[in-house]
Legacy VTK file of the C-alpha trace (Angstrom):
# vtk DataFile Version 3.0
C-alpha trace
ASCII
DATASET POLYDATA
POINTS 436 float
25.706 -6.027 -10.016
24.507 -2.431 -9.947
21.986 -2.790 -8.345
23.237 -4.989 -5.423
25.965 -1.907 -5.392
23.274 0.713 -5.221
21.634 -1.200 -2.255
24.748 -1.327 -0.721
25.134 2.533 -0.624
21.898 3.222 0.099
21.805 1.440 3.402
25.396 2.911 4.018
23.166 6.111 4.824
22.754 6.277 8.603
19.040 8.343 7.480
18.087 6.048 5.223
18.660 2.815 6.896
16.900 4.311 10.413
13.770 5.286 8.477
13.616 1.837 6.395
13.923 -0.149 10.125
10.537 2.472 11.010
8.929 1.153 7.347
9.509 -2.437 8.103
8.326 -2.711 11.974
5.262 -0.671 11.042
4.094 -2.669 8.266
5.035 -5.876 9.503
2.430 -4.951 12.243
-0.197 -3.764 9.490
0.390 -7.510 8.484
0.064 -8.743 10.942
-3.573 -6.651 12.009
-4.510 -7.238 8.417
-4.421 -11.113 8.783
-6.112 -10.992 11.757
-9.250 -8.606 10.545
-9.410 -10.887 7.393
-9.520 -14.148 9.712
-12.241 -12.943 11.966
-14.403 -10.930 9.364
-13.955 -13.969 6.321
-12.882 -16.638 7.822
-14.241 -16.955 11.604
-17.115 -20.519 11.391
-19.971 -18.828 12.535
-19.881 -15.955 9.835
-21.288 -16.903 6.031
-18.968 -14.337 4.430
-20.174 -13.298 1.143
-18.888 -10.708 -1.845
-21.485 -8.223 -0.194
-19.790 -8.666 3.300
-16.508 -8.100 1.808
-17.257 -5.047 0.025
-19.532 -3.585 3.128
-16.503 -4.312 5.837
-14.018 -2.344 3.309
-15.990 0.408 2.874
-16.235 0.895 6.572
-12.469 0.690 6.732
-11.351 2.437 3.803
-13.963 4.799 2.453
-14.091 7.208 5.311
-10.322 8.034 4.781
-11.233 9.161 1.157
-12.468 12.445 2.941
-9.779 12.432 6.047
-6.716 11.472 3.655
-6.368 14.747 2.329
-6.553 16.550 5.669
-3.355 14.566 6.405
-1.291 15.684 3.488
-1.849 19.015 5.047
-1.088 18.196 8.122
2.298 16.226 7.065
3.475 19.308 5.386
3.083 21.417 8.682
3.521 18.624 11.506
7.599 17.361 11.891
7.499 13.659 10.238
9.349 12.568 12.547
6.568 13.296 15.160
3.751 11.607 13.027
5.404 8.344 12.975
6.102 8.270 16.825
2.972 9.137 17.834
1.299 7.437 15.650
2.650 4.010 15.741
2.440 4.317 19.735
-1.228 5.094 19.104
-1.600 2.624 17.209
-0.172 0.096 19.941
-2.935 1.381 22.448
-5.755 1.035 19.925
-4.721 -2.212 18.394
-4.947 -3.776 22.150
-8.432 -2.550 22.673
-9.006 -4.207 19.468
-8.030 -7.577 20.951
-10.261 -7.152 23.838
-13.210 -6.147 21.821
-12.526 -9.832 19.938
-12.609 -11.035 23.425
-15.985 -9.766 24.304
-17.640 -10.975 21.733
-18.892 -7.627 20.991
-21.558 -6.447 17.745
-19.586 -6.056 14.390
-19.892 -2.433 14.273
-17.901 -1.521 17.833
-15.549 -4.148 15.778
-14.983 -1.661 13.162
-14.955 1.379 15.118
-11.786 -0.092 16.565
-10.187 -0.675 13.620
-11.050 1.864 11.803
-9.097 4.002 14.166
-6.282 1.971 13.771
-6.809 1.861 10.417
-6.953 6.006 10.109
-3.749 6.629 11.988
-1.748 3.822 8.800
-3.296 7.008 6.354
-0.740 9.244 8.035
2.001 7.063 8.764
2.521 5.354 5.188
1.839 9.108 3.452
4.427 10.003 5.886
7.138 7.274 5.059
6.785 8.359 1.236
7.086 11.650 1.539
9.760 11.369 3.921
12.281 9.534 1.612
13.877 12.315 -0.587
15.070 13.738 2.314
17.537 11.153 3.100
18.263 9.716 -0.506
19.718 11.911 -3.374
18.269 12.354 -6.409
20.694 10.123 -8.214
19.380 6.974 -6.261
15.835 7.737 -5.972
14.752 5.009 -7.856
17.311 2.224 -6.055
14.976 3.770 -2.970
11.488 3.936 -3.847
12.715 -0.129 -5.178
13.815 -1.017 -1.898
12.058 0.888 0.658
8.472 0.468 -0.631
9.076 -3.226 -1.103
10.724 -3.958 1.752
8.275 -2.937 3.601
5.472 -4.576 0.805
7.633 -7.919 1.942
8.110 -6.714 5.846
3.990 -6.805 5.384
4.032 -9.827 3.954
6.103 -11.745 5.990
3.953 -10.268 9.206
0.874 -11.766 7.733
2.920 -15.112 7.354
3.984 -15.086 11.910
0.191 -14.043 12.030
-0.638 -17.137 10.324
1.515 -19.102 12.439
0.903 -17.252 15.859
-2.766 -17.948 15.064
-2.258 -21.601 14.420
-0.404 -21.484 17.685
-2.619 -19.957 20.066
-5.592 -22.247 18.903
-7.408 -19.870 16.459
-7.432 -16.575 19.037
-7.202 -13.657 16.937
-7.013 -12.009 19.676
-3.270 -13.134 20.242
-2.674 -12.067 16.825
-3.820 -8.600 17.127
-1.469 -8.237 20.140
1.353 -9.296 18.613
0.043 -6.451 16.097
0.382 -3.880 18.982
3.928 -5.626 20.410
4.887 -4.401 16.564
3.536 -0.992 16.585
5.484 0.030 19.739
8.230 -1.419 18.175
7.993 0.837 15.073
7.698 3.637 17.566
10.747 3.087 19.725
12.780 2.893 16.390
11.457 6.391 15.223
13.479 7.928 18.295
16.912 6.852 16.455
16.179 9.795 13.998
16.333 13.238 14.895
13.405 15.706 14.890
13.983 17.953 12.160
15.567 15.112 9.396
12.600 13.904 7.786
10.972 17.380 7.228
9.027 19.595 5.940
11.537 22.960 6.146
11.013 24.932 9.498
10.157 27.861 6.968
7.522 26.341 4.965
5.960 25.135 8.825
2.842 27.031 9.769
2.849 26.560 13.607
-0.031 25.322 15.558
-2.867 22.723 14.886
-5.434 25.576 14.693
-3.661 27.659 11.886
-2.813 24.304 9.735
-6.372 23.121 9.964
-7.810 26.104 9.417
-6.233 26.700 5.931
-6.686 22.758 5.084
-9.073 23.670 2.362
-6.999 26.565 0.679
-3.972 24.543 0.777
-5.843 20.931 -0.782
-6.928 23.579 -3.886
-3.639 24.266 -3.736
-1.604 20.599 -3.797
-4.100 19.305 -6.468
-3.398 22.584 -8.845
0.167 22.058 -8.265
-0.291 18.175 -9.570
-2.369 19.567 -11.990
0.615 21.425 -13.415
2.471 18.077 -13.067
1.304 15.672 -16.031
3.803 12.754 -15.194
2.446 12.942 -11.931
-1.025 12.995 -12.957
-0.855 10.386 -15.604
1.123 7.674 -13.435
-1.513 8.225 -10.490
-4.291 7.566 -13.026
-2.352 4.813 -14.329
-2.188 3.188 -10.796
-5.288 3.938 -9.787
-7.155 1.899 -12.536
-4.294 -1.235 -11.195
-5.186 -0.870 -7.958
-8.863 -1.453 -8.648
-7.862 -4.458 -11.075
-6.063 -6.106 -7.943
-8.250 -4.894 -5.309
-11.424 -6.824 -7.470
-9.399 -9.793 -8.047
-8.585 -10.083 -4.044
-11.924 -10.196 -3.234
-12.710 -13.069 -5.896
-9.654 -15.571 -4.412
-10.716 -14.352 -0.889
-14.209 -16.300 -1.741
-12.224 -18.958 -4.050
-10.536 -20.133 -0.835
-13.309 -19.318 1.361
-16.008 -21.425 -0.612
-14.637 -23.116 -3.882
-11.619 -25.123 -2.545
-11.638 -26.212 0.602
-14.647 -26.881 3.154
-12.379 -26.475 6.311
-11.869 -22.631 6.699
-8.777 -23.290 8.257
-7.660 -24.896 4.855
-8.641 -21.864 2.769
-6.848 -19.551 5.083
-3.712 -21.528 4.795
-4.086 -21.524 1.382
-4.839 -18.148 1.436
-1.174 -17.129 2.993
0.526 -19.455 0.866
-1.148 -16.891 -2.089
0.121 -13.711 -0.170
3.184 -15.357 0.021
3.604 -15.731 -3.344
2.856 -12.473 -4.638
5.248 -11.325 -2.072
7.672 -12.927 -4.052
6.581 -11.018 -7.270
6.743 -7.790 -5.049
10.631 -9.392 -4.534
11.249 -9.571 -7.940
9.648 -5.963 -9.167
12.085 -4.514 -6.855
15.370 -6.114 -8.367
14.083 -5.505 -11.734
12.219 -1.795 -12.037
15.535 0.293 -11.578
16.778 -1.611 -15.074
13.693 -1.591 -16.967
12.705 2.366 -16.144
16.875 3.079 -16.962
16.138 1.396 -20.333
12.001 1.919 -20.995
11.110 5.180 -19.120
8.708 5.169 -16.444
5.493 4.885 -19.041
7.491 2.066 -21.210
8.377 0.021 -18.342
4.068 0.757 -16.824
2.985 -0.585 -20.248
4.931 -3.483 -19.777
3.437 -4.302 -16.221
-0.278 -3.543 -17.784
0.516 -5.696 -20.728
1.754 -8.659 -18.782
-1.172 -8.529 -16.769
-4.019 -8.208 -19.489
-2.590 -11.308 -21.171
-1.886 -13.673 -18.684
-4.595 -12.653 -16.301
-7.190 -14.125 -18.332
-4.320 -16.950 -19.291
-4.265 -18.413 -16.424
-7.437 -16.537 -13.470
-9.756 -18.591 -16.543
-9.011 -21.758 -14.923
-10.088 -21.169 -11.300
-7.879 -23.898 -9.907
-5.045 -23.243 -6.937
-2.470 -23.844 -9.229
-2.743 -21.671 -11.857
-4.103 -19.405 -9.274
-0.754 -18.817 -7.742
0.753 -17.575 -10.452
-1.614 -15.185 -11.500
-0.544 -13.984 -7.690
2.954 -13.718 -8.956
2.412 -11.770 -12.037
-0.056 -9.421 -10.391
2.311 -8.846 -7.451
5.203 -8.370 -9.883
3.562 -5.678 -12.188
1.274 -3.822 -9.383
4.612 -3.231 -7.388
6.337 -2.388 -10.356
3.721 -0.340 -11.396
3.715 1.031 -7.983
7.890 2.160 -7.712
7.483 3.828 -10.845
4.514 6.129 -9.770
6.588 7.064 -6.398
9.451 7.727 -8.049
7.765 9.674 -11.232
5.591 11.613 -7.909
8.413 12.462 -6.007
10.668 13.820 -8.904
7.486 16.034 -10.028
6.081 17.452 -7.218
7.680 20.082 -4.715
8.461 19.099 -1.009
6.356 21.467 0.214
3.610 19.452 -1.698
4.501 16.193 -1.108
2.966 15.171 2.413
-0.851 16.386 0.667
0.321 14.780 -2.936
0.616 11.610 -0.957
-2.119 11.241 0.744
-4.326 12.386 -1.854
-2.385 8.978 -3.687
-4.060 7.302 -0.998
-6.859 8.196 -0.862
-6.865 7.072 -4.505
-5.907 3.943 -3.203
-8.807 3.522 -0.942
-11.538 4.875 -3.331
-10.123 2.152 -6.283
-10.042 -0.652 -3.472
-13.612 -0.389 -2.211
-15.001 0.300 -5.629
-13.374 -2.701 -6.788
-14.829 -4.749 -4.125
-18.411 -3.091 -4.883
-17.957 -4.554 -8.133
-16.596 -7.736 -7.307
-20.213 -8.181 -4.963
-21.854 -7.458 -7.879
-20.698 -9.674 -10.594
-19.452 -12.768 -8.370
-21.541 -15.384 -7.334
-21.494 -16.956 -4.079
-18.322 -19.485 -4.730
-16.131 -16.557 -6.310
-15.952 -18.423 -9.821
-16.868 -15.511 -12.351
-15.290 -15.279 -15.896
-17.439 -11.965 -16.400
-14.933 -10.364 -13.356
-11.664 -11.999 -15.149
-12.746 -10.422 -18.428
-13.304 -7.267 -17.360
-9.897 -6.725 -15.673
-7.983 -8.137 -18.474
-9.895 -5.348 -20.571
-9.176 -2.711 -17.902
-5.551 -3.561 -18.020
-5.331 -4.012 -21.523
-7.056 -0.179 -21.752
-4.284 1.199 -19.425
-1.043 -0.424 -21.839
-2.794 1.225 -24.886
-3.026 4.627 -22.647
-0.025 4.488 -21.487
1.999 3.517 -24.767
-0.179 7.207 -26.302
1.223 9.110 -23.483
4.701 7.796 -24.008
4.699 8.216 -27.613
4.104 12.119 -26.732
6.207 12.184 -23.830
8.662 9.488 -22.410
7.958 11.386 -19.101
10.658 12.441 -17.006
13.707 10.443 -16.348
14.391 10.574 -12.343
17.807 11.178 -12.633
17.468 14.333 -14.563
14.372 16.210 -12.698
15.095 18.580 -10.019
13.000 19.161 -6.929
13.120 15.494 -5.390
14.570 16.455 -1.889
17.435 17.882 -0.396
19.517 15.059 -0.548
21.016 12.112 1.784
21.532 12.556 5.805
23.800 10.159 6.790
LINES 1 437
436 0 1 2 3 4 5 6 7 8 9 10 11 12 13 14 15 16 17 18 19 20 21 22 23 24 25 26 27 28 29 30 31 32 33 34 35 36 37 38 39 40 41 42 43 44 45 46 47 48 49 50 51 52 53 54 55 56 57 58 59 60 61 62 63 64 65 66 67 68 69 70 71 72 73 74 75 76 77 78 79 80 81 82 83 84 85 86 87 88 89 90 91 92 93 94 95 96 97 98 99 100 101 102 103 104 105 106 107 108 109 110 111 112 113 114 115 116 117 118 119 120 121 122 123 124 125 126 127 128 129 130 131 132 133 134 135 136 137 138 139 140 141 142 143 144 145 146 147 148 149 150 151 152 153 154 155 156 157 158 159 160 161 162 163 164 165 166 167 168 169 170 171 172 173 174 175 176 177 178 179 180 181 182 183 184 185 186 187 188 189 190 191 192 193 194 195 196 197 198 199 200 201 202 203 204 205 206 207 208 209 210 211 212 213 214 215 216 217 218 219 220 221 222 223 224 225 226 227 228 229 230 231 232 233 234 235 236 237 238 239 240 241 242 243 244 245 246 247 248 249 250 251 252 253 254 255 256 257 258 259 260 261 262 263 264 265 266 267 268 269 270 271 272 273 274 275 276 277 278 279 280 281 282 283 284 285 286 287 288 289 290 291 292 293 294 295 296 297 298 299 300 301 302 303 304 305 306 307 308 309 310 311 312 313 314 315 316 317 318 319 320 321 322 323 324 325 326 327 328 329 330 331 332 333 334 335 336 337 338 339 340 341 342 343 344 345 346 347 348 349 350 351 352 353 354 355 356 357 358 359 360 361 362 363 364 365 366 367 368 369 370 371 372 373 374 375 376 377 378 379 380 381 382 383 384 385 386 387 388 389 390 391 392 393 394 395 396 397 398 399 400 401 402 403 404 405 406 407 408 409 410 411 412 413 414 415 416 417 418 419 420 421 422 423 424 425 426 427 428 429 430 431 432 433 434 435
């Protein structure tokens, strides 16, 4: 099987493999942390969690990263990578413990999400860093085979953290406090394993480093102008970011509506709706599984928009097909689907970014994706409080993201009518090859 043959080679590269084991500790800890902020700030008895709440506690997370995110693409292309994901997975570590003893103390919601929002502001550089760090140990010829693999794994590595959390939790009597430590225990983890890989393999080229803090932050503005002109002379790039975008917010809204299905509509024992809530994540791993077996075939036989329209198509039927119902059931595998096409949605734009855009403009190109991320997310959610009522049951919401999905397959099937996009194995530009 090609692909199993592909995989094979890949993790044959001592680079590769060394910066996938960093990928899957860290995000198995931002699983992990993830779980354990959803259980306190949803879940916990004595909080009546509404849409509102939701939407408020991700803006505090999420939206002040919109302005630091593209700070840190700057930074990544000046800083060693390697640095960025010692320092700040061990940073994480220290912060994620003071997290646990602010659960502890029992202390007012907003020193809560100071805490994590540090934590939370470090994962902007260390995920930009991760992407923008793979073409320099995978060749162009297996890019795709990569951004499959590596992404995922560490989707599932994510996945499968929230899953111990669950159990840990269940464990140690409901402490989220346990959980968040095992967060940290993770973290340092992550960092220890970032020490196996030497200083100067995961880039940016000594001469295109500007040395000291000072210098790189003072030209932060002239070089975001900069990155976001270069994209702008990159229209695959463009076009699958916009394309992703709009799917993030369709996912992000459609979170927040089973968050309150399982807080409110199903079960009365929060414990219950958590569980059931894990069993969803769980699930759409399993799409995420699936997406990453399947997208190197269907972009080597659609192109990167045909095999995007597909993913938007799927989900703008059977979204509606089966969300309509607003049972468990049926529930779950909308979860599937959604985790399927998002994450295949998701490999393609990586690949299609990182075969379009130069390495000197990656780290910025990245974050500035995630900062897209973040802005999509919390809008979503401000539009999910909006439109949901108090039990999550809206067919107004499941409607409106069909439509939104069904507007991106018609966009996307225009653009690839005029251009099939670039074809990863044939653009230049993606890296300077494997390190093994």
């Amino acid at each position: 099987m090609p692909v199993v043959r592909d995989l094979r080679v890949l993790l044959r590269l001592t680079g590769f493999r060394r910066l996938l084991t960093v990928r899957l500790l860290s995000q198995s800890a931002d699983g992990v942390y993830q779980v354990a902020l959803a259980a306190y700030v949803v879940f916990s008895p004595e909080k009546q969690t509404s849409p509102a709440a939701i939407a408020s506690a991700m803006a505090v997370l999420l939206l002040p990263y919109s302005l630091i995110g593209p700070f840190a693409g700057v930074l990544l292309d000046r800083w060693r990578r390697r640095q960025v994901l010692l320092y700040g997975n061990l940073l994480r570590a220290l912060l994620a413990c003071g997290t646990a003893l602010l659960i502890l103390a029992s202390v007012p919601d907003w020193l809560f999400y100071v805490s994590a929002l540090s934590v939370t502001a470090i994962n902007r550089f260390v995920l930009a860093g991760l992407s923008a760090s793979l073409p320099r140990v995978v060749d162009d010829d297996r890019l795709v085979i990569a951004n499959s693999l590596s992404p995922t794994a560490g989707t599932l590595a994510a996945t499968a953290g929230g899953g111990l959390a669950f159990a840990v939790r269940l464990i140690a009597d409901d402490s989220d406090a346990a959980v968040v430590l095992l967060g940290a225990a993770l973290y340092l983890c992550a960092a220890l394993a970032s020490l196996r890989m030497g200083r100067e393999l995961l880039g940016p080229d000594p001469d295109r480093v500007r040395p000291g803090l000072l210098s790189a932050v003072a030209s932060t503005a002239r070089g975001l102008v900069s990155g976001v002109r270069h994209l702008a002379r990159r229209p695959a790039a463009a076009r699958a970011l916009t394309a992703m975008t709009l799917m993030r917010f369709c996912y992000g809204a459609l979170l927040v509506m089973v968050l309150m299905l399982c807080r409110y509509a199903w079960y009365e024992d929060e414990r219950d709706g958590l569980a059931l809530l894990g069993v969803a994540v769980a699930v759409s791993g399993a799409g995420f599984l699936v997406a990453a077996l399947i997208t190197p075939w269907t972009i080597g036989r659609l192109g990167p928009y045909g095999w995007m329209v597909c993913c938007a198509a799927t989900a703008a039927v059977l979204v509606p097909a089966l969300g309509l119902f607003f049972a468990p059931g049926p529930i779950l595998v909308a979860a599937f689907v959604l985790g399927l096409v998002t994450q295949g949605t998701k490999i393609t734009t990586d690949t299609v970014v990182q075969t379009s855009v130069d390495d000197a403009y990656r780290g910025r190109t990245f974050s500035f994706y995630d900062v897209l991320f973040n802005v999509s997310f919390v809008g979503a959610a401000g539009v999910a409080a909006l439109i949901l009522p108090p039990d999550g049951r809206s067919v107004v919401l499941v409607v409106l993201v069909a439509v939104i999905y069904a507007g991106i397959a018609l966009t996307l099937r225009h653009w690839h009518r005029r251009d099939p996009g670039p074809h990863p194995a044939e653009t230049t530009g993606a890296g300077t090859g494997p390190t093994g």
